[in-house]
C-alpha positions as CSV (number, residue, x, y, z in Angstrom):
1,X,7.5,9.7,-13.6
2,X,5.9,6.5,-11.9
3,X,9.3,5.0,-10.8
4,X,8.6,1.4,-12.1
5,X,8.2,2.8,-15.7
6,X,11.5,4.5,-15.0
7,X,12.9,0.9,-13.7
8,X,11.6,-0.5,-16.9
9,X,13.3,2.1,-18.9
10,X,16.4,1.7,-17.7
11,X,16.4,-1.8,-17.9
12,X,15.5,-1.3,-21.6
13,X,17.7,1.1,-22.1
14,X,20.8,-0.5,-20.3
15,X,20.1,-3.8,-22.2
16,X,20.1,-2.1,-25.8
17,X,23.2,-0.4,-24.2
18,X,24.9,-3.9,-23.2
19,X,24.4,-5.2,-26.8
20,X,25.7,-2.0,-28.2
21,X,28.8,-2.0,-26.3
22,X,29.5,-5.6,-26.4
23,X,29.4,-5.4,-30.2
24,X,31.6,-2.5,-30.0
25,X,34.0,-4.2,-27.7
26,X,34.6,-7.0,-30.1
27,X,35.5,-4.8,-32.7
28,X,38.1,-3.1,-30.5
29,X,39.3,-6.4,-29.9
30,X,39.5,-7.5,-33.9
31,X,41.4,-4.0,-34.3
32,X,43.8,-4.9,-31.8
33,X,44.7,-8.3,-32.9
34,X,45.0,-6.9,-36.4
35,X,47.7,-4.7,-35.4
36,X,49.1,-6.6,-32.5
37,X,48.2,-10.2,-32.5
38,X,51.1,-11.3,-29.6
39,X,50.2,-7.9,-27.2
40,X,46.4,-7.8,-27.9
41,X,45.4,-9.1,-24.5
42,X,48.2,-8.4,-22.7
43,X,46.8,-7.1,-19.1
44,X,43.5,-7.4,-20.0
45,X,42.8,-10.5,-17.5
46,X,43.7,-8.0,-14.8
47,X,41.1,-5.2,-15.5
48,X,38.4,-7.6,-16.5
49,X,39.0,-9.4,-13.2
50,X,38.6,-6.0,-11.2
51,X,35.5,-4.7,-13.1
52,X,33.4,-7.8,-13.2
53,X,34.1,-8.1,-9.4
54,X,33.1,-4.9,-8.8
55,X,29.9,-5.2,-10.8
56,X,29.5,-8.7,-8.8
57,X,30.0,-7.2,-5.4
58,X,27.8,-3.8,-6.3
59,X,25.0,-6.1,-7.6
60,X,25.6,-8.4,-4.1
61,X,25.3,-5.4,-2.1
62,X,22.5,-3.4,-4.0
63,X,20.4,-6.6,-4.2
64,X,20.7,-7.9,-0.3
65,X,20.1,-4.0,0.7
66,X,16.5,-4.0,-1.2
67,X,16.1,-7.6,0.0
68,X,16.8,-6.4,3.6
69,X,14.0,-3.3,3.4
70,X,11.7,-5.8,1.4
71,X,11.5,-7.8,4.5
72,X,11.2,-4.8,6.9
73,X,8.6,-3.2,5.3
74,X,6.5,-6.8,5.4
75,X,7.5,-6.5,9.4
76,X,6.2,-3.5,9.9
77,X,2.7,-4.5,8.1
78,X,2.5,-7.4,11.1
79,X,3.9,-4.7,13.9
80,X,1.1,-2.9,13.0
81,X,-1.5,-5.1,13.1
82,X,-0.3,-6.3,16.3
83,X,-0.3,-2.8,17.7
84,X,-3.5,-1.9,16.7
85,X,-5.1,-5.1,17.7
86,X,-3.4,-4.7,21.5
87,X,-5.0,-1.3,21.6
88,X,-8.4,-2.2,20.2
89,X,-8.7,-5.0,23.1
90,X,-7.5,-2.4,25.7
91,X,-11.0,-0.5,25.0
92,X,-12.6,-2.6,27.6
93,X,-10.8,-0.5,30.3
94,X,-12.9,2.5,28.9
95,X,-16.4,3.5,29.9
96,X,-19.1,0.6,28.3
97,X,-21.2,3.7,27.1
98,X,-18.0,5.2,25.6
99,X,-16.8,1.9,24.0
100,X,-18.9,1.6,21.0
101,X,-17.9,4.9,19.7
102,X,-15.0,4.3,20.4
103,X,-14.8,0.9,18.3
104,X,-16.0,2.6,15.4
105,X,-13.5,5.1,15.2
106,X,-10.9,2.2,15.2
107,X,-12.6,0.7,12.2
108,X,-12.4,4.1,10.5
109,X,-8.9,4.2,11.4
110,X,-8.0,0.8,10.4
111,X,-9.6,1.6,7.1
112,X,-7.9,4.6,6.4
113,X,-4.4,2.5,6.9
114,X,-5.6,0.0,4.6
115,X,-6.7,2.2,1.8
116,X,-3.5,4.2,2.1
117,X,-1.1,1.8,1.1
118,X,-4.0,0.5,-1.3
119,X,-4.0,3.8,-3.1
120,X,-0.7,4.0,-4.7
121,X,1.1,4.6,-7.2
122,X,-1.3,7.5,-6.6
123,X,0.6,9.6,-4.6
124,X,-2.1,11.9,-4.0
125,X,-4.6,9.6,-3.1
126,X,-2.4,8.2,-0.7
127,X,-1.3,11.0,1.1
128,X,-4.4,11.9,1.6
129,X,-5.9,8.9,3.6
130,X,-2.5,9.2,5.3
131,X,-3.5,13.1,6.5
132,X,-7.1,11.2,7.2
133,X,-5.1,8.4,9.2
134,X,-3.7,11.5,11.3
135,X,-6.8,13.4,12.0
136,X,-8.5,10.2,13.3
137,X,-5.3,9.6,15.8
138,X,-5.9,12.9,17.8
139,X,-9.3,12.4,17.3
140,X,-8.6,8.7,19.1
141,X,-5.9,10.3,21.6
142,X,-8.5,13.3,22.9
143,X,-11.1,11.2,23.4
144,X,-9.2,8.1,24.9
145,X,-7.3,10.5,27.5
146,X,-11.1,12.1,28.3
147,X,-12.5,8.8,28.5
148,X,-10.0,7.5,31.2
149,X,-10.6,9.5,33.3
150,X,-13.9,9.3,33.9
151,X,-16.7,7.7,35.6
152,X,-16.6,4.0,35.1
153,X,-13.3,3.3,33.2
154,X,-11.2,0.6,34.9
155,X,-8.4,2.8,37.4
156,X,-5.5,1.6,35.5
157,X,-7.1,2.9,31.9
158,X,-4.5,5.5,31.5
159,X,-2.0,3.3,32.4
160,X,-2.4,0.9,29.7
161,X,-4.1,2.4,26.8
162,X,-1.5,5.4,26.6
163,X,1.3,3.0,25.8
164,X,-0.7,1.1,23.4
165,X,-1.9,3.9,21.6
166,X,2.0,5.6,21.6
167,X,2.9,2.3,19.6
168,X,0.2,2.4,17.8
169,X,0.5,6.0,16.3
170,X,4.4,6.0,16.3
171,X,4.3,2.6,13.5
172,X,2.7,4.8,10.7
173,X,5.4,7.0,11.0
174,X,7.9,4.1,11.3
175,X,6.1,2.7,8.0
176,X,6.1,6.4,6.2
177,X,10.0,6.6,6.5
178,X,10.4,2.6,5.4
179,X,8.7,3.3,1.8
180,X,11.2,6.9,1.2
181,X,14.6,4.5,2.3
182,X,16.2,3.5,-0.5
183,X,19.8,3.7,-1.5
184,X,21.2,7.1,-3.2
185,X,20.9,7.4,-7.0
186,X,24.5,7.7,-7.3
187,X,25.0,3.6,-6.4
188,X,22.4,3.1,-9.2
189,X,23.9,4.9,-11.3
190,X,27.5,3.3,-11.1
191,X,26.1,0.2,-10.7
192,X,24.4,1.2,-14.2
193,X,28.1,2.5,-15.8
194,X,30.2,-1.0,-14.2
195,X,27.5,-2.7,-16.1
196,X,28.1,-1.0,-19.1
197,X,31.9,-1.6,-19.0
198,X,32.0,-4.7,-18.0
199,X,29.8,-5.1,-21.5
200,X,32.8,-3.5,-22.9
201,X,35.2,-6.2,-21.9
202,X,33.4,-9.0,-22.3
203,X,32.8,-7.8,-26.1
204,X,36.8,-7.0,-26.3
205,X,37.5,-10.5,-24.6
206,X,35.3,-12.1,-27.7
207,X,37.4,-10.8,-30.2
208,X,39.1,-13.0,-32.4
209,X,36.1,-15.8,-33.0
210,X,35.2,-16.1,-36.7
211,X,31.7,-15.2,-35.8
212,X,30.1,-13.1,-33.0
213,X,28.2,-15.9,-30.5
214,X,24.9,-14.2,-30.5
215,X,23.7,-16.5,-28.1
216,X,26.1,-15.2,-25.4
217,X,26.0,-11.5,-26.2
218,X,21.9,-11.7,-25.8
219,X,22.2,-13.5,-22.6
220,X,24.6,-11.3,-20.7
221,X,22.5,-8.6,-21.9
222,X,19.3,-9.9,-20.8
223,X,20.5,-11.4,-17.1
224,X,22.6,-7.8,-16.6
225,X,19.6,-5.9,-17.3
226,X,17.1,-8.0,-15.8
227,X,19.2,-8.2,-12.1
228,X,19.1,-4.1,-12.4
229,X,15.4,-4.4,-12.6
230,X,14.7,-6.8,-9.6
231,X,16.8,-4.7,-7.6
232,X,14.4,-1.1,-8.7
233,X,11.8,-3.6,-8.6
234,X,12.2,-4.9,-5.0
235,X,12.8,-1.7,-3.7
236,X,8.8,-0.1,-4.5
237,X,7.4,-3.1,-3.3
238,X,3.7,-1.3,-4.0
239,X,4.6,-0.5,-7.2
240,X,6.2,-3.3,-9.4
241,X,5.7,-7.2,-9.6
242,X,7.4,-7.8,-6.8
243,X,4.9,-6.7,-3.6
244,X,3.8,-6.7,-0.2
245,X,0.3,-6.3,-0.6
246,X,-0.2,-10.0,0.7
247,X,1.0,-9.1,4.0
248,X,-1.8,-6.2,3.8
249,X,-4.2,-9.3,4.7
250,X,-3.2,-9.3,8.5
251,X,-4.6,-5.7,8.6
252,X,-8.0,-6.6,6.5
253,X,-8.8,-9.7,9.2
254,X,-7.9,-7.3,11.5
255,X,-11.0,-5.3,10.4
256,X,-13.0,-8.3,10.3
257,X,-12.5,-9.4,13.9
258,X,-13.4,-6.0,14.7
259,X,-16.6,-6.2,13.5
């Protein structure tokens, strides 16, 4: 299942969830004061205290996490515009009748990096301009290590192209492993059940009105639910409303200074 339908699930389902248990909560409460109106809330302060701090601290540390990668990932765009840019220029070291080939085979490489982040949620797709992305890197690496070596490339071609083309290759990789990092399921799923009983609470801690404040159950629901979204959200940044492809524009003028 695409995982952004899965977010919106979720948040769907945790915020009829939030409104089913704070309802239920309340009526806990009514039951308790009913039969103990002096010991109903007894204690209670002291476990509300610790499960709304640990749903604060879990939301803290789940949102800054998928903040944190956000911001990687949109580094790693730049790194690799910058990599493939340095290695581009470093062509002029090769042969002159080599070069033009050699250029177009960058383009076609470029290209292929583009489309593969362009392509998803189709996995498929994707994967397969990334295989594409692959074949054209030995096909760069053969012929860049054949070319410097002979007749007419600057003595130092080697030298400087290797390097270039190391960083160059070893950034998809970098970039492959930043779009699987993501926290376990588990933290998502506890962060999922604190919300849900700290719902619980909140509806026991409204007991005792004459009438349910509607107003305030809807809004905890819908600013619980929505923060669990954002978080899913930020962390498939090619997937959701929250993106990167923006940053994708450093590799597309790339392409055009290319040629």
């Amino acid at each position: 299942m695409d995982m952004i339908l899965l977010a919106a699930l979720v948040a769907l389902g945790l915020l009829f969830g939030i409104l089913v248990l704070l309802e239920v909560g309340r009526r806990l409460g009514e039951r308790r004061i009913a039969e103990d109106p002096e010991g109903a809330r007894s204690g209670i302060g002291a476990v509300e205290g610790a499960i709304f701090g640990l749903v604060g601290l879990l939301i803290a540390f789940t949102f800054s996490g998928a903040a944190s990668r956000f911001d990687e990932r949109r580094d790693l765009v730049v790194q690799e515009s910058n990599a493939i840019g340095t290695a581009y220029l470093r062509l002029d070291l090769l042969p002159e009748g080599v070069q033009p080939a050699m250029r177009d085979l960058f383009r076609r490489y470029l290209d292929t990096r583009i489309e593969a982040y362009r392509r998803l949620p189709d996995i498929n797709a994707a994967k397969a301009k990334l295989q594409e992305s692959i074949r054209l890197q030995n096909e760069i690496w053969h012929r860049v290590l054949a070319s410097g070596i002979s007749e007419g490339a600057a003595p130092d071609a080697i030298k400087l192209l290797v390097p270039a083309l190391n960083e160059m290759f070893d950034i998809t990789t970098t970039r492959t492993a930043a779009t699987a990092m993501h926290p376990p399921v588990v933290i998502y799923l506890m962060l999922v059940i604190l919300v849900l009983a700290a719902a619980l609470m909140a509806g026991y801690g409204m007991a005792g009105a004459k009438k349910r404040s509607s107003m305030h159950m809807l809004g905890f629901a819908i600013v619980m639910s929505l923060a669990v979204y954002i978080i899913i959200d930020m962390e498939y940044p090619r997937l959701g409303l929250i993106r990167v492809d923006a940053f994708d524009q450093t590799l597309v003028k790339l392409g055009s200074e290319m040629g």
